[in-house]
Steps between C-alpha positions, in 0.01 A plus 500: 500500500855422394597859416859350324322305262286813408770681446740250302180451297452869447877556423433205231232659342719828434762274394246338211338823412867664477575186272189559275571833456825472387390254207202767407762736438750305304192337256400902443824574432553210252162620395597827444876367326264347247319775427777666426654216251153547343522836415859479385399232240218734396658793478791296302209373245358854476868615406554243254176543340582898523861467331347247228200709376765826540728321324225392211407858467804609442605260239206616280569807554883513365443190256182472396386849382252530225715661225759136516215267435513272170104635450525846559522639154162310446337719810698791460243810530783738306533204191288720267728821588812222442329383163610609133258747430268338180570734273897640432391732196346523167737274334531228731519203256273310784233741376282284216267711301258198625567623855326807500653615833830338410464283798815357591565147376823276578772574695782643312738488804399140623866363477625751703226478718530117539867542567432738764240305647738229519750708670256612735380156609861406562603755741166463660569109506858582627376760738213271666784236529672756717191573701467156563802440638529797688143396624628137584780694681263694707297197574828282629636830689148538619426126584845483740424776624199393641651185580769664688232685723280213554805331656598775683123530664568094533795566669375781746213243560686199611724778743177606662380182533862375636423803752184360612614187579788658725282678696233254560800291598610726744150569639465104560857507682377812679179322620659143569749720724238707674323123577799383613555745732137509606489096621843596647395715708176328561676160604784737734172651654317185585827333600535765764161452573514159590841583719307713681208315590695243568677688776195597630355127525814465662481777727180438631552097541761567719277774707188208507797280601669685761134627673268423726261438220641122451609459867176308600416780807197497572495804726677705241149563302345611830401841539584770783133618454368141616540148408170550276706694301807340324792706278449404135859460374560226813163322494528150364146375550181538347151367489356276218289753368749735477734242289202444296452846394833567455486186309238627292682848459821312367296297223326862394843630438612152352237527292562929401846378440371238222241774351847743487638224332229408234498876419865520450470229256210635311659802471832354370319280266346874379816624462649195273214508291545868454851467413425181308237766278743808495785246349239325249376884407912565433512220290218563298630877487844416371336210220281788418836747429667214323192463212511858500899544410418228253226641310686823463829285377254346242324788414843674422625212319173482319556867364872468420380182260239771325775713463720266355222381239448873417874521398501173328206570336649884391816316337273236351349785276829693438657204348212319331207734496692787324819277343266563126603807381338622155720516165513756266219321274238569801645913438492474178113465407395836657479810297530347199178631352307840523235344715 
């Protein structure tokens, strides 16, 4: 068993497995960086869609009260209390004998009333002017506002990202160095290796050469026990059987050798196909990440577009839906009778 190869093979293996693990961690980090984008876009949206209906709320609240719409004295529940009472006393000229309950009959005030009414619709048209361009101003403050954080979370994006990158650069460089240094002192190792067995080839040619071994004695391989007996390390003959099973030994180990071989092969052309699998699998992975990242970009960009529609749709109907105000004609035909 060649114990070396065993154990460069093992070392190998650790190597890979080291090497595997390393790119595990960094995709669950990026994994985990991503997340974390994620979350920051949708807490961002939930702020935006916080300060907008905040903002809404509180615009009806200070501008749009009940009591400062055009309508109101049309709904008002206290417009009987307001009203002329129908009867002033006993000699109200708008009492007719016909009347029986002196009902009252035309206004006797309606030109002060109509220029009142007038009045009023100006300074509410004057003061809704106002609102609406305090409201634009809102909106535009509003608007870069949120354009200002959305390029600040932009911004802190593209730094993270620029931080990833740095570090997976310097975990490459880390790994190409620890590789390095690995096959250099792999190739140092075998190089002494080969020094040394080279000496010993050496050393024990020049022992064969210098011995009795190669001498051609024949009484060197004889034994002190008898001459039936011969010393193993001098004996230089031997019969034909016992070349032929010695033969026979040296094309079982020939053959072990070639088995050792095939084996080491099948087991490297395991290990490519493995790593061929694990690489395919990364591939897949990252394609997989990349669709991801891109169906959340469209998905964002998707609801920024609604967004914008909303708001183009809002100024569509503050400029043309509710650009026809009523005149003083559309006023003027209520409360003109008793009924």
């Amino acid at each position: 068993v060649d114990k070396d190869a065993l154990d460069t093979q093992v070392k190998d293996r650790k190597i890979q497995e080291a090497a595997e693990k390393a790119r595990n961690e960094e995709l669950a980090n990026e994994m985990k960086q991503n997340d974390k984008i994620m979350c920051m876009l949708e807490e961002r949206q939930r702020n935006d869609i916080r300060n907008i209906n905040k903002a809404i709320s509180e615009f009806q609240k200070n501008f749009q009260k009940p009591e400062t719409r055009r309508e109101f004295d049309l709904s008002d529940p206290q417009a009987l209390k307001k009203d002329r009472p129908a009867r002033l006393s006993d000699n109200d000229p708008r009492c007719t004998v016909s009347g029986l309950q002196k009902f009252m009959g035309e206004d006797l005030n309606y030109d002060q009333r109509m220029k009142f009414q007038k009045e009023q619709l100006r300074e509410w048209s004057l003061q809704q002017q106002r609102d609406w361009k305090n409201a634009l101003a809102d909106q535009k403050f509003a608007d870069d506002l949120y354009d200002e954080n959305r390029i600040a979370l932009d911004r802190k994006a593209m730094e993270q990202q620029r931080k990833e990158e740095e570090n997976r650069r310097a975990v490459c460089a880390a790994t190409k160095d620890f590789n390095r240094s690995q096959a250099a002192e792999l190739a140092d190792r075998k190089k002494l290796e080969k020094l040394q067995k080279m000496k010993d080839d050496m050393d024990e040619i020049s022992s064969l050469l210098q011995g009795d071994l190669l001498s051609e004695n024949p009484e060197q391989a004889v034994s002190s026990f008898g001459r039936h007996r011969v010393i193993t390390d001098r004996w230089k003959g031997m019969s034909q059987e016992q070349l032929m099973a010695i033969r026979y030994f040296q094309q079982q180990q020939v053959l072990e050798k070639l088995r050792l071989k095939e084996e080491e092969r099948r087991r490297d052309a395991e290990w490519d196909r493995q790593s061929i699998q694990a690489a395919r699998a990364q591939l897949v992975l990252e394609r997989h990440q990349q669709r991801q990242n891109r169906e959340r970009r469209q998905a964002l960009d998707s609801i920024n577009a609604e967004l914008s529609q909303e708001q183009k749709s809002n100024v569509y109907l503050k400029e043309e839906a509710y650009s026809n105000f009523p005149t003083g004609q559309y006023y003027a035909q209520f409360n003109t009778t008793s009924r």
